[in-house]
Backbone bond lengths (Angstrom), bond angles and torsions (degrees), N, CA, C in turn:
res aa  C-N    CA-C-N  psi(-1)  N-CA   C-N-CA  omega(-1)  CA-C   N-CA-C  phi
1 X - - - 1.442 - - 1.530 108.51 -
2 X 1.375 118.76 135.87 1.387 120.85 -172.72 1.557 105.43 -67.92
3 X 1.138 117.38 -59.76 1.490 122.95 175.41 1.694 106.37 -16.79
4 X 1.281 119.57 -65.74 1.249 133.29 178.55 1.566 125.30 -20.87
5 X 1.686 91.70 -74.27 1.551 125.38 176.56 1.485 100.71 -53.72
6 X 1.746 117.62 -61.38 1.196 111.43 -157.39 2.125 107.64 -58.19
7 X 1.270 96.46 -30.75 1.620 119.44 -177.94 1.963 102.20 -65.01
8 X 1.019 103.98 -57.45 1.393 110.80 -177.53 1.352 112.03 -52.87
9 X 1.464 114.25 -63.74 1.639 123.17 -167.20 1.353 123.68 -56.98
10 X 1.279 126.59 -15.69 1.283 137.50 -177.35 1.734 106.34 -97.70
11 X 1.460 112.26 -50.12 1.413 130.32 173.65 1.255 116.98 -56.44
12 X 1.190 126.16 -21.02 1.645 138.60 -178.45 1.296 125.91 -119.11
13 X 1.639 107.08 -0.39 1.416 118.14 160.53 2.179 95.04 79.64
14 X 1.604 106.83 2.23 1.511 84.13 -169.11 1.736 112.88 -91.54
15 X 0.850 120.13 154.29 1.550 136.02 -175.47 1.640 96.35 -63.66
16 X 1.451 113.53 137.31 1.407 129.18 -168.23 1.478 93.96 -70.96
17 X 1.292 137.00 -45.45 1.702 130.91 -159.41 1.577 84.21 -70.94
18 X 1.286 155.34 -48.78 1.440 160.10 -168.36 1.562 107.11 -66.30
19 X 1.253 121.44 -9.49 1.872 115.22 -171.48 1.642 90.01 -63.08
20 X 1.446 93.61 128.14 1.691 106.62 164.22 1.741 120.01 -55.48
21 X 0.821 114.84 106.61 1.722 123.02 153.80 1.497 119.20 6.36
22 X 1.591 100.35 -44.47 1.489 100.12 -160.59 1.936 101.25 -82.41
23 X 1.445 118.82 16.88 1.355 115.38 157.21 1.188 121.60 -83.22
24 X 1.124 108.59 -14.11 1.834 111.23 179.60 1.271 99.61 83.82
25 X 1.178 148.38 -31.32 1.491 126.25 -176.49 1.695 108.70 -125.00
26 X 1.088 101.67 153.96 1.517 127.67 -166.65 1.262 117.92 -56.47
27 X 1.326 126.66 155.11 1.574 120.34 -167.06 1.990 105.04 -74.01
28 X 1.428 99.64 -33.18 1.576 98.42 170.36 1.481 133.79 -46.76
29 X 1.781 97.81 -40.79 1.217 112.64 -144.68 1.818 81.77 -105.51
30 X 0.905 147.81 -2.81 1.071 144.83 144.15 1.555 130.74 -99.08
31 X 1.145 130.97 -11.51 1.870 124.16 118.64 1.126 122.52 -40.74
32 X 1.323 117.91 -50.56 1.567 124.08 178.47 1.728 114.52 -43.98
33 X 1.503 97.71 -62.54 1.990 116.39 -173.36 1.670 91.33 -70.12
34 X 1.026 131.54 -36.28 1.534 127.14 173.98 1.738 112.13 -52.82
35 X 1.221 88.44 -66.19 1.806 94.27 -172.49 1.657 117.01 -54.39
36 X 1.717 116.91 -46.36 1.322 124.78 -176.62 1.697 106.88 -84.62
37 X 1.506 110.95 11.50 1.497 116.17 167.22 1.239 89.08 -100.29
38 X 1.072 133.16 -81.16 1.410 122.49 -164.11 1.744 110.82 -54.38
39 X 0.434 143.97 -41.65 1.388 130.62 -177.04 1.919 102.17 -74.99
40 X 1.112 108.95 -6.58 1.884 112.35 167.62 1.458 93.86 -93.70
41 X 1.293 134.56 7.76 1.822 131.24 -179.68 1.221 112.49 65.26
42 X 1.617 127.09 -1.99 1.484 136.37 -151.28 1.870 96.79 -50.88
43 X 1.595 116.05 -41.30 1.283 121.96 -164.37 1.655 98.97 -70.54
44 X 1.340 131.74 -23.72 1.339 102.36 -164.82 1.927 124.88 -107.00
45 X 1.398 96.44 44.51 1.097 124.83 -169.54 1.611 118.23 -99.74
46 X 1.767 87.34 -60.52 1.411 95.57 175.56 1.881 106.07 -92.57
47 X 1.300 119.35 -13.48 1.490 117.22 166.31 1.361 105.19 -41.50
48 X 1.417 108.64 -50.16 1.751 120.34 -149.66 1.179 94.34 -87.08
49 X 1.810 139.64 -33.56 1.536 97.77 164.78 1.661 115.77 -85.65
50 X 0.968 111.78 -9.99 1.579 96.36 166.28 1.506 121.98 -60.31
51 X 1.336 112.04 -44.60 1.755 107.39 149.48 1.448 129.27 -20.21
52 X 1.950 86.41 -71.10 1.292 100.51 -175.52 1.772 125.94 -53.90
53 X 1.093 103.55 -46.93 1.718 120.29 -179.41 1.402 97.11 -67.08
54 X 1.177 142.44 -67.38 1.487 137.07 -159.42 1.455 102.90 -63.93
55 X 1.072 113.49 -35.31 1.871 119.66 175.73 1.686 109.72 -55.86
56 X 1.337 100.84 -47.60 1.608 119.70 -160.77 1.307 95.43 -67.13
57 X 1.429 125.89 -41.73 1.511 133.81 155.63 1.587 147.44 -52.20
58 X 1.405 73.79 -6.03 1.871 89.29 -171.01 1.511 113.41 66.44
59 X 1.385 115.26 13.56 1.485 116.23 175.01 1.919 125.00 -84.64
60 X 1.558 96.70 -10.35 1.388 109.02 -178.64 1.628 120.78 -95.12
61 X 1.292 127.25 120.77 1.500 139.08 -177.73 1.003 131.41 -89.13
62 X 1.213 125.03 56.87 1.739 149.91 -165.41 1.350 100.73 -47.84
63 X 1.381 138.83 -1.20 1.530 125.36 -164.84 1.497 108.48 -107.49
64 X 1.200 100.44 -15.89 1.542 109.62 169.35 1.852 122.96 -112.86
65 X 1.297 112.16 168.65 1.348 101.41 -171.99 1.741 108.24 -151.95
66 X 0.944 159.12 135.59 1.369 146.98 171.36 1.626 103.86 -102.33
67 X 1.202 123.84 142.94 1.606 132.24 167.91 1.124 109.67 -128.47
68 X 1.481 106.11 138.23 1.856 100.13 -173.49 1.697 90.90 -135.18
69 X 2.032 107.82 132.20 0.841 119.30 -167.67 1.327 120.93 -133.56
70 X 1.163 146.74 -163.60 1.570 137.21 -170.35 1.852 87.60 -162.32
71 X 0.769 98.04 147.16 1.875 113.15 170.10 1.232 101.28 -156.29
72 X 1.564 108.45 122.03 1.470 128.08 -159.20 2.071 91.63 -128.36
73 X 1.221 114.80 121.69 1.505 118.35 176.92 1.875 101.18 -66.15
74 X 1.237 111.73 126.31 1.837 101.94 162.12 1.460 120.95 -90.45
75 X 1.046 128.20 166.16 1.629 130.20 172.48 1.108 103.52 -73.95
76 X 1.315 110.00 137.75 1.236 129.23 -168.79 2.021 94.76 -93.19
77 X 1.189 107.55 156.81 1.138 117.90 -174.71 1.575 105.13 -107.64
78 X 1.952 123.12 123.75 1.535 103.15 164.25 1.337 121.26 -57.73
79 X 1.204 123.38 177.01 1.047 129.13 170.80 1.493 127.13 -110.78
């Protein structure tokens, strides 16, 4: 089931060409349902009550934060 894979691959840190077989669908076709979910916001719904509930618990640690980023050099243009 795609749902699965797309849920798994991000959660397990594993690389989409590596999703095991035993999901039934293809590493494409679950990048694919990943990417056009997120860009539908579908993920930040249930993110936000997981926020919400672990907070409500005193289980959430607001003092810290992780950011994950990419810095890509561009071509510079002559002049």
């Amino acid at each position: 089931m795609a749902v699965h894979a797309v849920v798994y691959a991000p959660a397990s840190g594993c690389a989409w060409r590596h999703l095991p077989p035993a999901f039934g669908t293809s590493p494409a076709t679950a990048h694919r349902r990943f990417t056009v979910w997120t860009e539908a916001g579908l993920w930040r719904r249930p993110h936000r009550a997981v926020l919400d509930e672990r907070g409500a618990r005193g289980e959430a640690d607001w003092t810290s934060a992780i950011v994950d980023a990419a810095s890509v050099r561009t071509k510079r243009e002559d002049r």
